[in-house]
Legacy VTK file of the C-alpha trace (Angstrom):
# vtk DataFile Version 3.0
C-alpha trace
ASCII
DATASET POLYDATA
POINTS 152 float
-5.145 39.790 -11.899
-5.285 42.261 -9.085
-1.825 42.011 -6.944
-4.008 42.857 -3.846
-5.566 39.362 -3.721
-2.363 38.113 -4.283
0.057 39.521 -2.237
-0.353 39.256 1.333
-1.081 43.201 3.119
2.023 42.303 5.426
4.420 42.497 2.375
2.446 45.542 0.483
2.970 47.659 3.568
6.662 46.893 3.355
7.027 47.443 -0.376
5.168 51.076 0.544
7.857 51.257 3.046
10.857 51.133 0.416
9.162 53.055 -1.624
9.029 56.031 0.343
12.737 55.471 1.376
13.414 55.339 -2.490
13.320 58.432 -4.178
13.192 56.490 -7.343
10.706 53.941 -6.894
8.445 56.666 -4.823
8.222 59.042 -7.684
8.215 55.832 -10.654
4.532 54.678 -10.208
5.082 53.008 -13.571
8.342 51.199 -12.102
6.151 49.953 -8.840
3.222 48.670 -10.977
5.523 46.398 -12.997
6.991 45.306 -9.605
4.084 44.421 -8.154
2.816 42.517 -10.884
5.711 40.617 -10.867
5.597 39.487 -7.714
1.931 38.810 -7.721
2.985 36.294 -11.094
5.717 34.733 -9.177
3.341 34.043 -6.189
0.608 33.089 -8.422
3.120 30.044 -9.891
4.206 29.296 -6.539
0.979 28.888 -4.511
0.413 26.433 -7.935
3.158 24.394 -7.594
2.641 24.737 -4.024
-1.238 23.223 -4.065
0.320 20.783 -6.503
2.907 19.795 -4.094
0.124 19.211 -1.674
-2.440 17.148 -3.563
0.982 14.740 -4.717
2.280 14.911 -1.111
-1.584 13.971 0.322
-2.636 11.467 -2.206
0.979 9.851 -1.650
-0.164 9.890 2.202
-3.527 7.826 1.326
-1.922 5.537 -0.679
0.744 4.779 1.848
-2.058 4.402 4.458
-3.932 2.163 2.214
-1.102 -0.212 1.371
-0.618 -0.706 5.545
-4.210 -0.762 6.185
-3.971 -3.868 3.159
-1.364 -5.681 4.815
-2.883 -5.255 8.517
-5.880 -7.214 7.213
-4.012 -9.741 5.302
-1.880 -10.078 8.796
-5.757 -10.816 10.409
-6.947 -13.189 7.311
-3.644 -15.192 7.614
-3.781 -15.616 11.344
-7.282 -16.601 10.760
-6.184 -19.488 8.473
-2.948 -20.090 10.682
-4.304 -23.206 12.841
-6.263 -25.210 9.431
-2.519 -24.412 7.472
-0.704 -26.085 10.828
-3.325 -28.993 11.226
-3.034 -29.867 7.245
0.389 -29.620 7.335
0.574 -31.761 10.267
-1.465 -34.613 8.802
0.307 -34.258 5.752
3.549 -34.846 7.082
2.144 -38.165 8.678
0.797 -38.905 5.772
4.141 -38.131 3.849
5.907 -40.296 5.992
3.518 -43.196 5.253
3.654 -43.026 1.863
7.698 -42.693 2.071
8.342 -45.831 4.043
5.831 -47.707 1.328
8.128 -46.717 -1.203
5.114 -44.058 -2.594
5.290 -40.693 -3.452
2.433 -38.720 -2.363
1.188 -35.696 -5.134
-0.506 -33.190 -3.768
-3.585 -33.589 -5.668
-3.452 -37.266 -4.581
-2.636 -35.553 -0.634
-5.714 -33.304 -1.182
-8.017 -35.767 -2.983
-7.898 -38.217 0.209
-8.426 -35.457 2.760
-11.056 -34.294 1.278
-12.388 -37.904 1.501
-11.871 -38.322 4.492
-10.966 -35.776 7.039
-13.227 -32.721 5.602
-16.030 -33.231 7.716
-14.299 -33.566 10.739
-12.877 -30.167 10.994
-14.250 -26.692 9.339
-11.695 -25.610 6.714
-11.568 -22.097 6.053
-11.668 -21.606 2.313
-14.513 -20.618 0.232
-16.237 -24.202 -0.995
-16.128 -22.537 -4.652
-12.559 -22.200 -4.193
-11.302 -24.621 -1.808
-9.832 -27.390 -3.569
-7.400 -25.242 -5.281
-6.562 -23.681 -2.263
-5.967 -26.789 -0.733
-3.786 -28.236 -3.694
-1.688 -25.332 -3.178
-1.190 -25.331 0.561
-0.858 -29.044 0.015
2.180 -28.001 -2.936
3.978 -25.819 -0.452
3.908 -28.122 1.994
5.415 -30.997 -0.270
8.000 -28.568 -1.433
8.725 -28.302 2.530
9.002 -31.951 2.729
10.773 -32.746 -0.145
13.429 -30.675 0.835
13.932 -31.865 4.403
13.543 -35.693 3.311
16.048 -35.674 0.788
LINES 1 153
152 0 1 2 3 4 5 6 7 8 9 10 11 12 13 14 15 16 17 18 19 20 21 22 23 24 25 26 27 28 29 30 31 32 33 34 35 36 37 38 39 40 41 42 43 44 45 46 47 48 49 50 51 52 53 54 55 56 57 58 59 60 61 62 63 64 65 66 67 68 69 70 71 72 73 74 75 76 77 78 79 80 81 82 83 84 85 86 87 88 89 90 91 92 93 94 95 96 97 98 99 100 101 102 103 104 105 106 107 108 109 110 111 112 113 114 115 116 117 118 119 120 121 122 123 124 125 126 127 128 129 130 131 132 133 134 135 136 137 138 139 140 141 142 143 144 145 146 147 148 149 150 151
């Protein structure tokens, strides 16, 4: 390893410097070679923990950007399904409320099962159709949950 590509010029010209304000070091060639080479090692390790440092320090970066740029688009999917979750909740709580004062509980399965019957073609629901009834059964759980709670 040559300490030239190592060591910046800037630092060579002041190690010539002290060495021709040392007596000892300017007539020990031997004594500035080993220098030199010992400082070209120890900057050779730290420009590698230094690149390692960087490529954990960047990939840390990208993740961290990822992770936001995740939850900014499930911030714009949820607002997208905000209005159907209000407008099934709201029917469900009428719903509830019917089934309550008949002495009923209402499941959510049994909840979903007659929406789907007969309220599904009236408004676009915003689920995938291979996936929408379990979606629905658990927006349909939460909201019972909700209701439960604030009944009892």
């Amino acid at each position: 390893m040559d300490y030239k590509e190592i060591i910046p010029i800037t630092a060579l010209r002041k190690f010539d410097a002290m060495c021709l304000h040392n007596e000892y070091l300017r007539e020990n060639k031997e004594l500035q070679q080993q220098i030199l080479s010992w400082a070209a090692e120890l900057l050779g390790e730290a420009r590698e923990d230094w690149g390692k440092l960087h490529t954990t320090t960047f990939e840390a970066i990208v993740a961290e950007d990822r992770r936001a740029q995740a939850k900014k688009r499930g911030r714009a999917r949820d607002n997208k399904y905000a209005p159907f979750r209000e407008y099934f909740k709201k029917v469900q709580r009428e719903k509830f409320m019917e089934y309550k004062k008949a002495g009923q509980k209402l499941t959510a399965n049994r909840y979903v099962e007659w929406f789907l019957e007969n309220l599904s073609e009236n408004i676009k629901i915003p689920y995938r159709e291979s996936n929408l009834k379990n979606k629905l059964v658990q927006l349909a759980q939460i909201n019972n949950r909700e209701l439960k709670k604030a009944f009892e």
